[in-house]
C-alpha positions in Angstrom: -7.9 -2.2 -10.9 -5.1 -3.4 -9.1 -3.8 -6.9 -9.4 -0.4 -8.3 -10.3 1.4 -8.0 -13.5 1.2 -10.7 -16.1 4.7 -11.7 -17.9 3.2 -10.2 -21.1 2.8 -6.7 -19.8 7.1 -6.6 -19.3 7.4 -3.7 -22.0 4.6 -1.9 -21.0 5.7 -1.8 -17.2 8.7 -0.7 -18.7 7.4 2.2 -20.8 5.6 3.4 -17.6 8.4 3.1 -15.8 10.2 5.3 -17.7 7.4 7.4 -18.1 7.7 8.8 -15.0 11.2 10.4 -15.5 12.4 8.9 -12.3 14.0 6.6 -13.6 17.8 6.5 -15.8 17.9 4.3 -18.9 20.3 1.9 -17.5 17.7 1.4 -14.5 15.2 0.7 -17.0 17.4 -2.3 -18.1 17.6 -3.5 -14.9 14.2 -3.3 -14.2 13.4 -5.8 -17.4 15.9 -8.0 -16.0 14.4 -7.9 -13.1 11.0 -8.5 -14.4 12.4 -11.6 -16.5 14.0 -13.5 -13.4 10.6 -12.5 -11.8 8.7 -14.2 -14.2 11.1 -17.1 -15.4 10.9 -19.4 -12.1 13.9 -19.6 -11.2 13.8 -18.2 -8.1 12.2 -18.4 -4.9 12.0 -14.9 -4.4 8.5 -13.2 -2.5 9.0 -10.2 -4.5 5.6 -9.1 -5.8 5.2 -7.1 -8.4 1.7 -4.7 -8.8 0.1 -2.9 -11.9 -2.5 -0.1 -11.4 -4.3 -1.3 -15.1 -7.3 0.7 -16.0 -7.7 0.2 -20.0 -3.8 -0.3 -20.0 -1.1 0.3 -17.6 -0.9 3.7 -15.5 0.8 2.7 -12.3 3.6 0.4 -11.0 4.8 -1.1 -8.2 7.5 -3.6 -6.6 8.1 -4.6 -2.8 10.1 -7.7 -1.7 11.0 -8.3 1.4 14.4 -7.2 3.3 16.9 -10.1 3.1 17.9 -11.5 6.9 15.1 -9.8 8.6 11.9 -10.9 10.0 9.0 -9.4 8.5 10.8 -6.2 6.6 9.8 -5.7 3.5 11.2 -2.7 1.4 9.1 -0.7 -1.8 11.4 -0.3 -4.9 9.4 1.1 -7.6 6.0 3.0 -7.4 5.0 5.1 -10.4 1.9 6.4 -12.1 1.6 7.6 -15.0 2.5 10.9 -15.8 -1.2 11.8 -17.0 -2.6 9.7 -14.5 -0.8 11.7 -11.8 -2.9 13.4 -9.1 -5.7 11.4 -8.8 -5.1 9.5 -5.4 -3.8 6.7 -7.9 -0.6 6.0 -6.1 -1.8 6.6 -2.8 -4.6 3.8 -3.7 -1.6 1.2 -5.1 0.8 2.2 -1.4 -2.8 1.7 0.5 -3.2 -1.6 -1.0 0.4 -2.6 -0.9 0.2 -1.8 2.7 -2.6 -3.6 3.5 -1.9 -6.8 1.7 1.9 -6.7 3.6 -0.2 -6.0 6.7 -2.4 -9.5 6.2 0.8 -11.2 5.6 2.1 -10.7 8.9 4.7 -7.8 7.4 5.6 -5.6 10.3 7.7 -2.8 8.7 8.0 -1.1 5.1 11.1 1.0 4.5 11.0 3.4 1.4 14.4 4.8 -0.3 14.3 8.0 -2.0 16.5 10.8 -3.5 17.2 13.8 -1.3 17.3 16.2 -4.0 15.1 18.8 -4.6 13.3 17.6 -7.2 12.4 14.5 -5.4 10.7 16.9 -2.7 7.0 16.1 -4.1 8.0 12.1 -3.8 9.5 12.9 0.0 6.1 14.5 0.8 4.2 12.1 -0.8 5.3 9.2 1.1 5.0 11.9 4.5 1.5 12.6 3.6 0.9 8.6 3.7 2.2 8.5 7.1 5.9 7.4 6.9 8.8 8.9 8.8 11.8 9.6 7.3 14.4 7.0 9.2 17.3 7.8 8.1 19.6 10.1 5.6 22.8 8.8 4.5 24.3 11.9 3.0 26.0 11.2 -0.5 25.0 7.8 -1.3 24.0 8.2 -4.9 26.4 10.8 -6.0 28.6 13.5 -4.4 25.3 16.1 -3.2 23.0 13.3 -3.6 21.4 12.1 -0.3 19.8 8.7 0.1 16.4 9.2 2.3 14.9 6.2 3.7 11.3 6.4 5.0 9.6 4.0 7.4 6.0 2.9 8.0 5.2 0.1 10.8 2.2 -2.0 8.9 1.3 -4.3 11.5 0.1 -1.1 14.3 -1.1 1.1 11.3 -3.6 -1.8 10.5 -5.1 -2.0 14.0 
């Protein structure tokens, strides 16, 4: 099931998070940060964070929208779980990210990704789901370490 994630499932979206591999340790700090100011109510922010829970965590997801831009909205984080992988999970949790962007009036999602090789099977992933890669900014993570953005208009895909 799908729904949102509830402040006491912080560790565990963690844990799956890391899970994954695609992620550094000192991202995985962030991302609890990020998950505390998410959940402390201090901000205004739209940012919507999405758990794929099916007896327990197995997938992840956060989009928020692009600051100074009218209905952009980019996807951070989208993970299932390692053993969980492969079974049309993650395209279910982008399918339903998509759709409920889609019924907000969200015109465009933009995906960053790695250009290295072994981020090849998340590049065709997010191909196979119908996004074109945008734009390549070559070095941006690390010397050798492209940044690949992909792009999916919501609003036409919907009709």
């Amino acid at each position: 099931m799908i729904r949102p994630i509830s402040p006491d499932e912080t560790t565990a979206a963690i844990a799956l998070a890391e899970a994954t591999g695609l992620f550094q340790p000192h991202e995985s700090l962030a991302l609890a940060q990020m998950l505390s100011e998410h959940f402390d109510g201090k901000t205004d922010s739209q940012d919507l964070w999405l758990t794929d829970d099916d007896d327990g965590l197995v997938g992840i997801a956060y989009v928020a929208p692009e600051r100074m831009t009218e209905g952009t909205w980019n996807l951070y984080l989208i993970g299932i779980h390692p053993d969980r992988q492969r079974q049309g999970r993650g395209a279910a949790l982008l399918a339903h990210i998509e759709q409920m962007l889609a019924e907000r009036g969200v015109r465009v999602l933009l995906v960053e990704t790695s250009g290295t090789e072994s981020f090849e099977y998340v590049r065709a992933f997010y191909r196979h789901s119908g996004y074109d890669e945008e734009a390549r900014i070559r070095e941006f993570y690390a010397a050798g370490v492209d940044k690949i953005v992909f792009r999916k208009a919501l609003i036409a895909s919907m009709k």
